[in-house]
mmCIF file as gemmi writes it, N, C-alpha and C atoms, coordinates in Angstrom:
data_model
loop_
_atom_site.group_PDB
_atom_site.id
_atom_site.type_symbol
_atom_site.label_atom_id
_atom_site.label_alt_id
_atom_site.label_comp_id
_atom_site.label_asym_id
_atom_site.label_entity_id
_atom_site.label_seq_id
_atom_site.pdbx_PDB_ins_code
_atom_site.Cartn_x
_atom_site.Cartn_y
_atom_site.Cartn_z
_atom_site.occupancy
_atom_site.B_iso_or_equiv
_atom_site.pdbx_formal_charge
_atom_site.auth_seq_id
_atom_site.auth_asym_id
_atom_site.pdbx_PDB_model_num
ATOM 1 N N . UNK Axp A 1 ? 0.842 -1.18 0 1 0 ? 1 A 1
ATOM 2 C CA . UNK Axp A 1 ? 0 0 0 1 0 ? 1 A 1
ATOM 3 C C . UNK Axp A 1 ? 0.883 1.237 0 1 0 ? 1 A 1
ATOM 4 N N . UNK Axp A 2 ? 0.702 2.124 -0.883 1 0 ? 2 A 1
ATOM 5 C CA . UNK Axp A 2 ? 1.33 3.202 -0.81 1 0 ? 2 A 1
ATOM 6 C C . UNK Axp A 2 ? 0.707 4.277 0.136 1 0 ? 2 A 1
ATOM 7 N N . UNK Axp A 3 ? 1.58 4.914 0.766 1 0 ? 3 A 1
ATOM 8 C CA . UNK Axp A 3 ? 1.337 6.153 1.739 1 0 ? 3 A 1
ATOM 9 C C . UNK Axp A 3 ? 1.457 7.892 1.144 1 0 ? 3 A 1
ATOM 10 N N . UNK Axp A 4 ? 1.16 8.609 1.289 1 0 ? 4 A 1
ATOM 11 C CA . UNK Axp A 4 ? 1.342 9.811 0.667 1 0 ? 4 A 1
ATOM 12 C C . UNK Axp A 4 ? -0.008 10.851 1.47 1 0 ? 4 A 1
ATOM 13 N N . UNK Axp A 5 ? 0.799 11.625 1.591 1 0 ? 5 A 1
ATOM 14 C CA . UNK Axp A 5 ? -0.213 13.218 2.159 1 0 ? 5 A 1
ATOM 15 C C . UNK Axp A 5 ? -0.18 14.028 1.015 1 0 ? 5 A 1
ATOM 16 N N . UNK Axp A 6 ? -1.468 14.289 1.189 1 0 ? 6 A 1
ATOM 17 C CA . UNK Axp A 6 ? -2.458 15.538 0.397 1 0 ? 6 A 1
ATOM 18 C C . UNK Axp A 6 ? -3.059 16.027 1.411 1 0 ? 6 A 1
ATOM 19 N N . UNK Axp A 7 ? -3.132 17.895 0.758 1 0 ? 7 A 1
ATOM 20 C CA . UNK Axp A 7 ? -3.701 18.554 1.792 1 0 ? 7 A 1
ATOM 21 C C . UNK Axp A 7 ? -5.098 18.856 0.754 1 0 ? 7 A 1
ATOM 22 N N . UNK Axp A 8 ? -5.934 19.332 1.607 1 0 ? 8 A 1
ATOM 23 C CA . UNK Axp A 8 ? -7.486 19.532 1.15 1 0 ? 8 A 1
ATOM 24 C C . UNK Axp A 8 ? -8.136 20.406 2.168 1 0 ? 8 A 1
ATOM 25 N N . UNK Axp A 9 ? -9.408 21.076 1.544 1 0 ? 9 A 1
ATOM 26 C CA . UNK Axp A 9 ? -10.49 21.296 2.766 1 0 ? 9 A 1
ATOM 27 C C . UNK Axp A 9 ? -11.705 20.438 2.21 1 0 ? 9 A 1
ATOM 28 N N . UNK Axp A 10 ? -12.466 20.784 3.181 1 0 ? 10 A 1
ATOM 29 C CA . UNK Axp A 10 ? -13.824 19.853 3.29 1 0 ? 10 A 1
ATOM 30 C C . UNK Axp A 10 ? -14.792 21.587 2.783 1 0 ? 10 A 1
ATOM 31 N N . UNK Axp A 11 ? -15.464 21.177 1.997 1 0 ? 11 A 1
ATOM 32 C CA . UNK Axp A 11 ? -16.464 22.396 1.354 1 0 ? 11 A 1
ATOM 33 C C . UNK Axp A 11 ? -17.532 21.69 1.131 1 0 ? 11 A 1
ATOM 34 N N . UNK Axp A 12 ? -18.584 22.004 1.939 1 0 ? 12 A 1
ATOM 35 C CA . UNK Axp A 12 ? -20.159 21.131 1.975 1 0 ? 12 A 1
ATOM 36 C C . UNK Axp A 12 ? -20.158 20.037 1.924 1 0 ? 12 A 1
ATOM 37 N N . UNK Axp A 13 ? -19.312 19.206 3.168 1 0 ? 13 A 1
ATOM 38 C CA . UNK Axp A 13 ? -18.963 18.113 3.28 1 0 ? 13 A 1
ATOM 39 C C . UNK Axp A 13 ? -18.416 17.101 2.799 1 0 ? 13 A 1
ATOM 40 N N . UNK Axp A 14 ? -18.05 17.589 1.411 1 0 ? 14 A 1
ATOM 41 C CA . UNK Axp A 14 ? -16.614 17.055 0.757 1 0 ? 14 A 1
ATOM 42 C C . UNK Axp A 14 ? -15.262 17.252 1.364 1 0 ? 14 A 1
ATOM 43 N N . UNK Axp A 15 ? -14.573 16.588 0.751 1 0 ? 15 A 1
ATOM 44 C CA . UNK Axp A 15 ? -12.897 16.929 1.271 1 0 ? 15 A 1
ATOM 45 C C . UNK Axp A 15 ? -12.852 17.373 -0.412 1 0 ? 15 A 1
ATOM 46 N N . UNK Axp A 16 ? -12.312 18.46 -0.708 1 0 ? 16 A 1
ATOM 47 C CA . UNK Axp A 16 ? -11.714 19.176 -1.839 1 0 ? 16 A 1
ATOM 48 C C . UNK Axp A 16 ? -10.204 19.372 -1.902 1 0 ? 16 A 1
ATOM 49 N N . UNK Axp A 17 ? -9.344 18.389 -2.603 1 0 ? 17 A 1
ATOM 50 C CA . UNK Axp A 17 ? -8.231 18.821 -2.011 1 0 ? 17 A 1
ATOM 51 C C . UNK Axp A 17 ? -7.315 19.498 -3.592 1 0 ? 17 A 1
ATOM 52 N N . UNK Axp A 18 ? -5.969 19.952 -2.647 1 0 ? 18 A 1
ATOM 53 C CA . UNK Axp A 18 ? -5.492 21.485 -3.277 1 0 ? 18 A 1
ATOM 54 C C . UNK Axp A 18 ? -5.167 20.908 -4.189 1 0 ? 18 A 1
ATOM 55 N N . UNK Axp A 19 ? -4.571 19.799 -5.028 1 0 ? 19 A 1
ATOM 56 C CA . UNK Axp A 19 ? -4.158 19.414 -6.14 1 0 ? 19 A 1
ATOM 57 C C . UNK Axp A 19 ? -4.588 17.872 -6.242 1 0 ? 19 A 1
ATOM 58 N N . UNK Axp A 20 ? -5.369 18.104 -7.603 1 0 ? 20 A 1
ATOM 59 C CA . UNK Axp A 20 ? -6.267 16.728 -8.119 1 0 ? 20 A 1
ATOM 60 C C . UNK Axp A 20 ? -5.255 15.033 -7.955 1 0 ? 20 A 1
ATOM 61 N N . UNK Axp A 21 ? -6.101 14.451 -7.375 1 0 ? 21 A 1
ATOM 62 C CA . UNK Axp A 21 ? -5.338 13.32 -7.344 1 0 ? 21 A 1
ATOM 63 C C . UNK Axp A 21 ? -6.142 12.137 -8.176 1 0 ? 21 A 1
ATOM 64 N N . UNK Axp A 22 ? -4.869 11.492 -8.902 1 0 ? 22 A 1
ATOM 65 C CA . UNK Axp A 22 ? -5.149 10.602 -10.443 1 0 ? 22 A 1
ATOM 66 C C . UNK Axp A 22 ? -5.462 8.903 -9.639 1 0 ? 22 A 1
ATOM 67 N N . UNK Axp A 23 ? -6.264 9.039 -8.749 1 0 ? 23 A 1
ATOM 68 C CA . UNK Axp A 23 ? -7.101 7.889 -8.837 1 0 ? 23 A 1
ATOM 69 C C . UNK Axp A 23 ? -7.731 6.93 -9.057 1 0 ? 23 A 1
ATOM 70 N N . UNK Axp A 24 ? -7.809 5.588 -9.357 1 0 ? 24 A 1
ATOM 71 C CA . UNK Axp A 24 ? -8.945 5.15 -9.842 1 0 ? 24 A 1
ATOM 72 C C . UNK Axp A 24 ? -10.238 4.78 -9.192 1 0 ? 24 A 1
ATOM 73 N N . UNK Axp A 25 ? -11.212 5.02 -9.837 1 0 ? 25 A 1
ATOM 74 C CA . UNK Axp A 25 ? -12.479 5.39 -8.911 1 0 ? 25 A 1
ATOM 75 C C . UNK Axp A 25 ? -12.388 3.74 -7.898 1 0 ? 25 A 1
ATOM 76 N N . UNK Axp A 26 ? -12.945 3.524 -6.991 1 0 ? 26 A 1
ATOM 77 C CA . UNK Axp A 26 ? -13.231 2.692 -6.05 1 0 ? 26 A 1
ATOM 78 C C . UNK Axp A 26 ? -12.138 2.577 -4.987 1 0 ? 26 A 1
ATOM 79 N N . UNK Axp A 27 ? -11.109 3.269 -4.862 1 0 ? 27 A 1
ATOM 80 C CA . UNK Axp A 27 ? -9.72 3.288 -4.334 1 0 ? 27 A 1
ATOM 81 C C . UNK Axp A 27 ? -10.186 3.821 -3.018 1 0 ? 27 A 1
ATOM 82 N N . UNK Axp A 28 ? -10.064 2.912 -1.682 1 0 ? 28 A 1
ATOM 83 C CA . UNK Axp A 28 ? -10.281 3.371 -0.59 1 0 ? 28 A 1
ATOM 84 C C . UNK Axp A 28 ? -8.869 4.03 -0.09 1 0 ? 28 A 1
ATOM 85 N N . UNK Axp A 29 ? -9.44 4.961 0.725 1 0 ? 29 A 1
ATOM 86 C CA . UNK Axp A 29 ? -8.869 6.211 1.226 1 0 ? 29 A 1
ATOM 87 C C . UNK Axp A 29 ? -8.731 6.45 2.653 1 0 ? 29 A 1
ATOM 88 N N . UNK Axp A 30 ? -7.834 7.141 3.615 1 0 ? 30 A 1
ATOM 89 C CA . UNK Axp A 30 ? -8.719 7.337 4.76 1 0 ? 30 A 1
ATOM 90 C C . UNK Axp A 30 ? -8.226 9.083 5.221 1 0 ? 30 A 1
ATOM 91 N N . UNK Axp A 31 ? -9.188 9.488 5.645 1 0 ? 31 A 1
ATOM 92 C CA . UNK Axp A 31 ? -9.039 10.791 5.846 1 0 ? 31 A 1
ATOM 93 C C . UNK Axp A 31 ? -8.837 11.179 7.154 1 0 ? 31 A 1
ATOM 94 N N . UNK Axp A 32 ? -7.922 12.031 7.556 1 0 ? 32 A 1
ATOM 95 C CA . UNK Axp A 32 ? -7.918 11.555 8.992 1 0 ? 32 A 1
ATOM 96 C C . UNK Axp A 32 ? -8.054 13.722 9.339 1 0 ? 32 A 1
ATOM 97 N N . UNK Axp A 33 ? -8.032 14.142 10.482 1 0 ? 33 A 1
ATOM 98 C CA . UNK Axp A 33 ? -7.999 15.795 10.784 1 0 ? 33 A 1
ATOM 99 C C . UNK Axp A 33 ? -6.499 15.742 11.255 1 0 ? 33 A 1
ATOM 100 N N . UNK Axp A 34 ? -6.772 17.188 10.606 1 0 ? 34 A 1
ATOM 101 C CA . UNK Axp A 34 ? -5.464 17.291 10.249 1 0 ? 34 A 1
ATOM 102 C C . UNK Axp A 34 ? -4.696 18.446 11.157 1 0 ? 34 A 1
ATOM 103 N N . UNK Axp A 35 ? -3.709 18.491 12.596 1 0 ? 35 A 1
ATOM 104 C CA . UNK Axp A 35 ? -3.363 19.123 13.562 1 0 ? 35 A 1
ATOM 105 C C . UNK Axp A 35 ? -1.551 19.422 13.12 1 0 ? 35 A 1
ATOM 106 N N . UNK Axp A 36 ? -1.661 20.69 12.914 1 0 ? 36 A 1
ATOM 107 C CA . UNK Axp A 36 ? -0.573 20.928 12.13 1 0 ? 36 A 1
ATOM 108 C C . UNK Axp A 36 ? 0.562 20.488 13.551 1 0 ? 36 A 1
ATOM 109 N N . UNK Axp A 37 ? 0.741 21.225 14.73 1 0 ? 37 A 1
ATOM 110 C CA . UNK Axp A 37 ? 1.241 20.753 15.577 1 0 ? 37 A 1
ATOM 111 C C . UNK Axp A 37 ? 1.989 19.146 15.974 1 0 ? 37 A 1
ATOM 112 N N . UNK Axp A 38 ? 1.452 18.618 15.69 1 0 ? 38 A 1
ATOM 113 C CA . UNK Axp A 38 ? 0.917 16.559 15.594 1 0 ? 38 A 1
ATOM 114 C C . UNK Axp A 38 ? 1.818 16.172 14.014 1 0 ? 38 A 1
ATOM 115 N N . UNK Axp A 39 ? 2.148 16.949 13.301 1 0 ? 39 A 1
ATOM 116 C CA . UNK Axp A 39 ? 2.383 16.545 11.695 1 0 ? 39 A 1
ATOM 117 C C . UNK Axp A 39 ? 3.561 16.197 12.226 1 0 ? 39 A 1
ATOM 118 N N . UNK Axp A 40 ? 3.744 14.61 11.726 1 0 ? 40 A 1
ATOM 119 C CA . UNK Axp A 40 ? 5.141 13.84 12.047 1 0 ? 40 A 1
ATOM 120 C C . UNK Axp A 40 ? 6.227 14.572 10.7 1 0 ? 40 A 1
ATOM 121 N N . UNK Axp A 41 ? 5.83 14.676 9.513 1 0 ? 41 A 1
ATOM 122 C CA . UNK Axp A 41 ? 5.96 15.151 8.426 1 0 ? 41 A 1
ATOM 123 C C . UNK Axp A 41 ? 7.4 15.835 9.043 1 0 ? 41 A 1
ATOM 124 N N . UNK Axp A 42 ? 8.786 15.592 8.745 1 0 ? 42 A 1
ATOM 125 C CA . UNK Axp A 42 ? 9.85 16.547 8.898 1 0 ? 42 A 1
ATOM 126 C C . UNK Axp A 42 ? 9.747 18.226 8.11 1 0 ? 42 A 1
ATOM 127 N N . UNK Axp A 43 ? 10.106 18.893 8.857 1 0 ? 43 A 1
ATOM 128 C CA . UNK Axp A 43 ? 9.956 20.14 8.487 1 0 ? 43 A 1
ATOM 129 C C . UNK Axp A 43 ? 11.214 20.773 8.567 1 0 ? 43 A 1
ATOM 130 N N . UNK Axp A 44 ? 11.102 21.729 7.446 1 0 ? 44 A 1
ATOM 131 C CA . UNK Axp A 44 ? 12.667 23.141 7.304 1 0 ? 44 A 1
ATOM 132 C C . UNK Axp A 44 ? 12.76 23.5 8.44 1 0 ? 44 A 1
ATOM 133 N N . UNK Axp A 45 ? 13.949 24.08 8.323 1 0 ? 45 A 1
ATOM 134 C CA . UNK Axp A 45 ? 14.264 25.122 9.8 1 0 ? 45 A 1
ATOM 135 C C . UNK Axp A 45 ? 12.877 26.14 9.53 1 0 ? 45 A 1
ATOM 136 N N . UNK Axp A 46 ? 12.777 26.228 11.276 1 0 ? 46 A 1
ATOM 137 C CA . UNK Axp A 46 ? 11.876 27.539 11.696 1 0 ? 46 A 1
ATOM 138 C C . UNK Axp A 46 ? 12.729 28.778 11.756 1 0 ? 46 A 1
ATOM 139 N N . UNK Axp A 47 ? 14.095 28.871 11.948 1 0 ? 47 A 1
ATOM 140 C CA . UNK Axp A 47 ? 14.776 30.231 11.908 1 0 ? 47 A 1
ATOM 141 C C . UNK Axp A 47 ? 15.948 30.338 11.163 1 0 ? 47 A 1
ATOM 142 N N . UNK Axp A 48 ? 15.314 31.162 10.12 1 0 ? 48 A 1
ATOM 143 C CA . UNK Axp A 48 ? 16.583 31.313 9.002 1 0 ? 48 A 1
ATOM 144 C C . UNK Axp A 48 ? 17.573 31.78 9.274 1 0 ? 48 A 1
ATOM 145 N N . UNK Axp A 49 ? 19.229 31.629 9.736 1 0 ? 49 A 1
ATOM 146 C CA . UNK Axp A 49 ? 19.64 32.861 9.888 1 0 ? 49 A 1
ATOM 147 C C . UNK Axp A 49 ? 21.188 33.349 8.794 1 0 ? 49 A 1
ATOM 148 N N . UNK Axp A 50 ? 21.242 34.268 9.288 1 0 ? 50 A 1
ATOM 149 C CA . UNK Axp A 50 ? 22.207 34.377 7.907 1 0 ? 50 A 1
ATOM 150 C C . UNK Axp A 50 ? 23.17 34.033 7.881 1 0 ? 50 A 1
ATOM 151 N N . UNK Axp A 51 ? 24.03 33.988 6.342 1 0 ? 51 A 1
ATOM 152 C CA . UNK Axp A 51 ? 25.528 33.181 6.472 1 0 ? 51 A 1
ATOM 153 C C . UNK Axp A 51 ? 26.446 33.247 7.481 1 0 ? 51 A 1
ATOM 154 N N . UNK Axp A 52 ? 26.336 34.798 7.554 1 0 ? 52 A 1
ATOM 155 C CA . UNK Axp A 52 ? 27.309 35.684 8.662 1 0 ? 52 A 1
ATOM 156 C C . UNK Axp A 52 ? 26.987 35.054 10.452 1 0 ? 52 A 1
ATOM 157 N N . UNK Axp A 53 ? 26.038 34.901 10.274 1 0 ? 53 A 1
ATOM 158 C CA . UNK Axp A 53 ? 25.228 34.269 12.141 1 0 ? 53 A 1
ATOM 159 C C . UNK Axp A 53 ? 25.896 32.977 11.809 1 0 ? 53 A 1
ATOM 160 N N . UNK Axp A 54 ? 25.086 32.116 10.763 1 0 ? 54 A 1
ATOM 161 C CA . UNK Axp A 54 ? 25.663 30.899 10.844 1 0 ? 54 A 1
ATOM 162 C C . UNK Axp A 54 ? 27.218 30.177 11.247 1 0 ? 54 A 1
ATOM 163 N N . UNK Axp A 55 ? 27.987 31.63 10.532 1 0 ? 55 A 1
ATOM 164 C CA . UNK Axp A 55 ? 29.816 31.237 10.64 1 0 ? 55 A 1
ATOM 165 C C . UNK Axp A 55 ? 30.022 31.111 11.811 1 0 ? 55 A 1
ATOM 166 N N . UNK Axp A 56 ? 29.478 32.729 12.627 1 0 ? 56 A 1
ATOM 167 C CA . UNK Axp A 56 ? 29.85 32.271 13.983 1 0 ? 56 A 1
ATOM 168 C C . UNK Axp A 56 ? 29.194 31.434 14.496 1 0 ? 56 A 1
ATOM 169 N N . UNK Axp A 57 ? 28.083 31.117 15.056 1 0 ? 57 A 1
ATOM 170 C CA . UNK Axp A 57 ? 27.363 29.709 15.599 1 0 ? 57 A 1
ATOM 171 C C . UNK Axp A 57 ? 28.495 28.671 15.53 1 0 ? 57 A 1
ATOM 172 N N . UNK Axp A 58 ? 28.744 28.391 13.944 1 0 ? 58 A 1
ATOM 173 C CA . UNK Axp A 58 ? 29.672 26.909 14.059 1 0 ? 58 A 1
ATOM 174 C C . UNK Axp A 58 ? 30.801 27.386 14.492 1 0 ? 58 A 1
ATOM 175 N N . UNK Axp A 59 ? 31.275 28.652 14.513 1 0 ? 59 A 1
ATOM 176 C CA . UNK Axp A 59 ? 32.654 28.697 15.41 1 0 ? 59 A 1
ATOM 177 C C . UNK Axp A 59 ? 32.846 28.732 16.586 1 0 ? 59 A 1
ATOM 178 N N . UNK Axp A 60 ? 31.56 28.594 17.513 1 0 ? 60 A 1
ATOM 179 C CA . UNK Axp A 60 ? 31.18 28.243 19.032 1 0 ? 60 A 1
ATOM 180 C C . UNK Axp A 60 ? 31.14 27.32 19.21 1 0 ? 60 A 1
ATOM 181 N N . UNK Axp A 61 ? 30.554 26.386 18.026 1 0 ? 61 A 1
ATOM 182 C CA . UNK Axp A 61 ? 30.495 25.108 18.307 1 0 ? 61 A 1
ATOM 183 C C . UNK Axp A 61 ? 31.456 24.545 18.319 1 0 ? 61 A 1
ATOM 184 N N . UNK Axp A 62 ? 32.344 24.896 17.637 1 0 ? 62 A 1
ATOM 185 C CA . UNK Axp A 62 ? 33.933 24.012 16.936 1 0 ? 62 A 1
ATOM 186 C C . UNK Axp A 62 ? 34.493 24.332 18.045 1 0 ? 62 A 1
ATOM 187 N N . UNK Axp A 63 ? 34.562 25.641 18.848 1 0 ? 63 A 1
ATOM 188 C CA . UNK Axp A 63 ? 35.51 25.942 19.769 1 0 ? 63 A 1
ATOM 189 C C . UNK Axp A 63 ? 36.431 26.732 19.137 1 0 ? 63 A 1
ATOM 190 N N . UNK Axp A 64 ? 36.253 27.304 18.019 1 0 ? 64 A 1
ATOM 191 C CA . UNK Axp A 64 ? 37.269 28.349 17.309 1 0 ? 64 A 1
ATOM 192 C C . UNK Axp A 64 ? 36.918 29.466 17.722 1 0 ? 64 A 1
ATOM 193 N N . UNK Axp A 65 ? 35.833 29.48 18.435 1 0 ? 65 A 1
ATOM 194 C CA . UNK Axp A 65 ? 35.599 30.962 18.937 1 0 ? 65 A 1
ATOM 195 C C . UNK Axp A 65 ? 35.339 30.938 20.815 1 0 ? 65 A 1
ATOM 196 N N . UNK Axp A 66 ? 35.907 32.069 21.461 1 0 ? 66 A 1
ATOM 197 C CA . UNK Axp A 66 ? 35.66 31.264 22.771 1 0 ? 66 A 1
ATOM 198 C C . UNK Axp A 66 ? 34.425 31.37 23.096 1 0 ? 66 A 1
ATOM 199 N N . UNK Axp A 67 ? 33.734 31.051 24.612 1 0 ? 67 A 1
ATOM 200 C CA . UNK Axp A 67 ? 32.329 30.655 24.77 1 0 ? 67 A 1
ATOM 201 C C . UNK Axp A 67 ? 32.802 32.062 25.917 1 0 ? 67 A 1
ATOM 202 N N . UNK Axp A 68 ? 33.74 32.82 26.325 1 0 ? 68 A 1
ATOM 203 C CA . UNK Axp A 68 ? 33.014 33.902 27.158 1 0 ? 68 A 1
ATOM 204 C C . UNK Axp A 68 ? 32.124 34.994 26.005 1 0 ? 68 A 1
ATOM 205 N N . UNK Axp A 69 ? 32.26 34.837 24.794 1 0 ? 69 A 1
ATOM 206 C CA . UNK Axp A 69 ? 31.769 35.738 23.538 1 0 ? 69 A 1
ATOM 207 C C . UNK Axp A 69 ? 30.444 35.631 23.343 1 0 ? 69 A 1
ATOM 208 N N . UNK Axp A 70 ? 29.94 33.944 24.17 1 0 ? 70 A 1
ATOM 209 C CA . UNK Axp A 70 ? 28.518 33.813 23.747 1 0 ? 70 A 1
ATOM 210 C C . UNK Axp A 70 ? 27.427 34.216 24.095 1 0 ? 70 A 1
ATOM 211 N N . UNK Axp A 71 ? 27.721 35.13 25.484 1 0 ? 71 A 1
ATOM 212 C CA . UNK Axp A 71 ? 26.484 35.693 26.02 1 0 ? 71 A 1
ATOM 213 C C . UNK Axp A 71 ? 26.079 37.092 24.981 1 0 ? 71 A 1
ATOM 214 N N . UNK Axp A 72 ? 27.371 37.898 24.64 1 0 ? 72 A 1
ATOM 215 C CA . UNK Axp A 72 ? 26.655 38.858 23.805 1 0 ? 72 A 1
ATOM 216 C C . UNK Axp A 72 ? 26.56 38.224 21.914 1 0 ? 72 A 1
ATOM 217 N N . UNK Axp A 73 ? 26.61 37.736 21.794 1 0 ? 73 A 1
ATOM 218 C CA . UNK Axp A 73 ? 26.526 36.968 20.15 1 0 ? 73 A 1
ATOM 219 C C . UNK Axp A 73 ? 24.908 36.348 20.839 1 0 ? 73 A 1
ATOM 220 N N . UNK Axp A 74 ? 24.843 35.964 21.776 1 0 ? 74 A 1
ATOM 221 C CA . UNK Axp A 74 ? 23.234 35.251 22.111 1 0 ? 74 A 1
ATOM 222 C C . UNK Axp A 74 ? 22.025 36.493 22.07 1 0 ? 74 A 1
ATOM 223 N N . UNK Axp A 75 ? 22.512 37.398 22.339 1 0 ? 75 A 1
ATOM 224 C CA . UNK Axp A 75 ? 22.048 38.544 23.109 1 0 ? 75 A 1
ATOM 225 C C . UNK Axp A 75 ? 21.628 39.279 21.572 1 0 ? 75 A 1
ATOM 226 N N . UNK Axp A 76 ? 22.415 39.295 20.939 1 0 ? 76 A 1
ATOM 227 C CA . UNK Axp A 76 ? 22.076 39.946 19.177 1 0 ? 76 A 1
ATOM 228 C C . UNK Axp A 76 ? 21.135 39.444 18.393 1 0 ? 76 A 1
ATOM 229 N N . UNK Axp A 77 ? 21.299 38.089 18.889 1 0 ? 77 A 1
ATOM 230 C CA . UNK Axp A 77 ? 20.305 37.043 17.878 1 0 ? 77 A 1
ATOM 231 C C . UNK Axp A 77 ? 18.857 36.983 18.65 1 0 ? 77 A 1
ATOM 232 N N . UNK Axp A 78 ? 18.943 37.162 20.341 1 0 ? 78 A 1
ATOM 233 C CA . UNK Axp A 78 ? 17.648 37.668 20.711 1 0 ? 78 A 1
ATOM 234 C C . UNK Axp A 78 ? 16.78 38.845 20.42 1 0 ? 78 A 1
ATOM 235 N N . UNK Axp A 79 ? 17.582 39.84 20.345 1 0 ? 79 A 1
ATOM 236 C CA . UNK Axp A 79 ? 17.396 41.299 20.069 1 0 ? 79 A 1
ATOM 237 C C . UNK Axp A 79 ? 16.582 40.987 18.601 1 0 ? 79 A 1
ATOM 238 N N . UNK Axp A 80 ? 17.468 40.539 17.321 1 0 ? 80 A 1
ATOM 239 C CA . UNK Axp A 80 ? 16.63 40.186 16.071 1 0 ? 80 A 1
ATOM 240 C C . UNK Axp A 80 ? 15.805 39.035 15.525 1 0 ? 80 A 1
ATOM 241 N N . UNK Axp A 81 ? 15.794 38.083 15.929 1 0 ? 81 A 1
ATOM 242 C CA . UNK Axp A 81 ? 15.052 37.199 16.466 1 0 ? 81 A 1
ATOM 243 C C . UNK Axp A 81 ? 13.582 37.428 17.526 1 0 ? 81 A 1
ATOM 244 N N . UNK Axp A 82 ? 13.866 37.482 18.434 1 0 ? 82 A 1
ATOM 245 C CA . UNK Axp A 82 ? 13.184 37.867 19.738 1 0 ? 82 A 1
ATOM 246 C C . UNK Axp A 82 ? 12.51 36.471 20.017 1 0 ? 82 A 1
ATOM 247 N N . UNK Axp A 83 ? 11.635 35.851 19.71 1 0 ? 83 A 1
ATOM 248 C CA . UNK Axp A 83 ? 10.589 34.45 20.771 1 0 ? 83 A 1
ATOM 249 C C . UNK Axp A 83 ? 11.516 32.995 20.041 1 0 ? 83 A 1
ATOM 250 N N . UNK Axp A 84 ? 11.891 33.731 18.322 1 0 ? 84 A 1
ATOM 251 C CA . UNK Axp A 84 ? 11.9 32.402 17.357 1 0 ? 84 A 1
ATOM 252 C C . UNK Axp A 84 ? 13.505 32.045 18.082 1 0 ? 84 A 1
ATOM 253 N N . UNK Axp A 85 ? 14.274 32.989 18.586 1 0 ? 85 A 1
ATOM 254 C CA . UNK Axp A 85 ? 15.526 32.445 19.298 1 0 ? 85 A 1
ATOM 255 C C . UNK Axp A 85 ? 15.74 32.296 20.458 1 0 ? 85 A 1
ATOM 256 N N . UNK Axp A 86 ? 15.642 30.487 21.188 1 0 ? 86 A 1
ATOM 257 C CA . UNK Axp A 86 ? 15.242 30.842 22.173 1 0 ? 86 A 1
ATOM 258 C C . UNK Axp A 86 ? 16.25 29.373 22.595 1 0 ? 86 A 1
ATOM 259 N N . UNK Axp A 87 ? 17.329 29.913 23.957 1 0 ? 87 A 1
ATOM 260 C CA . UNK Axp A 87 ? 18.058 28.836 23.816 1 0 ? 87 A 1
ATOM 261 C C . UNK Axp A 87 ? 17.393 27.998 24.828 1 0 ? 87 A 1
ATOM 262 N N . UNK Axp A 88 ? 18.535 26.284 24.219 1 0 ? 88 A 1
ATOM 263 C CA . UNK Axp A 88 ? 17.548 25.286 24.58 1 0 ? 88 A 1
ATOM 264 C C . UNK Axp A 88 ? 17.786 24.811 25.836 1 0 ? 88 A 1
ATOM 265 N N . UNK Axp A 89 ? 18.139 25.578 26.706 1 0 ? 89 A 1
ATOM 266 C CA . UNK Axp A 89 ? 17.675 25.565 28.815 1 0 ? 89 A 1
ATOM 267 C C . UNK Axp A 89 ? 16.454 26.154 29 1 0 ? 89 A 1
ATOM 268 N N . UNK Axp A 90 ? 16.79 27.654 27.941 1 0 ? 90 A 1
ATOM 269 C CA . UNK Axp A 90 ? 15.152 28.208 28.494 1 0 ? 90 A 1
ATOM 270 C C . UNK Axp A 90 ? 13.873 27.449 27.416 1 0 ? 90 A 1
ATOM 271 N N . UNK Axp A 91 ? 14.092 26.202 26.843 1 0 ? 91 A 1
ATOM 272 C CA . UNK Axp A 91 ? 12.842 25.831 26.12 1 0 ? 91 A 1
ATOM 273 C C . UNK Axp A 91 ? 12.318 25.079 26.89 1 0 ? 91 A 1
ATOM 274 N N . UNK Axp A 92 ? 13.769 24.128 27.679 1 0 ? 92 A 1
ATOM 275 C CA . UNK Axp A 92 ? 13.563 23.138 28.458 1 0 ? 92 A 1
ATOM 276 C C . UNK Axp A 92 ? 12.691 23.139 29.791 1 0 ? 92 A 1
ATOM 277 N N . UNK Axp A 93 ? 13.179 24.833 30.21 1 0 ? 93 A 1
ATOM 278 C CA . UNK Axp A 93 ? 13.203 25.25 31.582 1 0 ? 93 A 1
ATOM 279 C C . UNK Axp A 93 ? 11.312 25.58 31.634 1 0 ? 93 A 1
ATOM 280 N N . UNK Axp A 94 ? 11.089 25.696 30.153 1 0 ? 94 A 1
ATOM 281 C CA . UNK Axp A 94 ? 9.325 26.596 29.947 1 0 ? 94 A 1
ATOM 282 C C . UNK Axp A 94 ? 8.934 25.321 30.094 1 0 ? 94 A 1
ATOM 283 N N . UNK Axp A 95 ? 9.048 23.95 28.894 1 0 ? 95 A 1
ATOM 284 C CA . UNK Axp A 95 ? 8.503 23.035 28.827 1 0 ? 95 A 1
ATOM 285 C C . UNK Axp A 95 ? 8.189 22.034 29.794 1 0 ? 95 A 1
């Protein structure tokens, strides 16, 4: 059995979905609601950041850069960022 997601809405109790699917008629289906939260589906990064952020990041990580530097390099990316950068003690510490 093949697996595959399609997205759709339901319009007068149909499911209408966003791009036609090549079917053959009698082909059972199952439709399930759909909780974007819950979507196992791997997803892109949520925070883009730029080449320039990125260099340093991996040079904290590598240890090419020292870690007394990281409170204000953290502190920049909060400032432009603000909720979407949020390090992972204080995600841990909310959750």
């Amino acid at each position: 059995m093949q697996e595959f997601w399609l997205q759709g809405v339901v319009k007068n109790g149909q499911v209408v979905l966003a791009t036609p699917l090549d079917l053959p008629d009698g082909t059972v289906v199952t439709v399930m609601h759909y909780d974007p939260d819950d979507d196992p589906r791997p997803i892109g990064p949520r925070l883009k950041i730029t080449d320039e952020e990125f260099a340093e990041l991996t040079a904290f990580i590598t240890k090419k850069r020292s870690y007394s530097e990281w409170p204000e390099f953290e502190a920049k990316l909060v400032r432009k960022y603000g909720d979407q950068w949020k390090p992972a003690h204080q995600r841990l510490a909310a959750g």
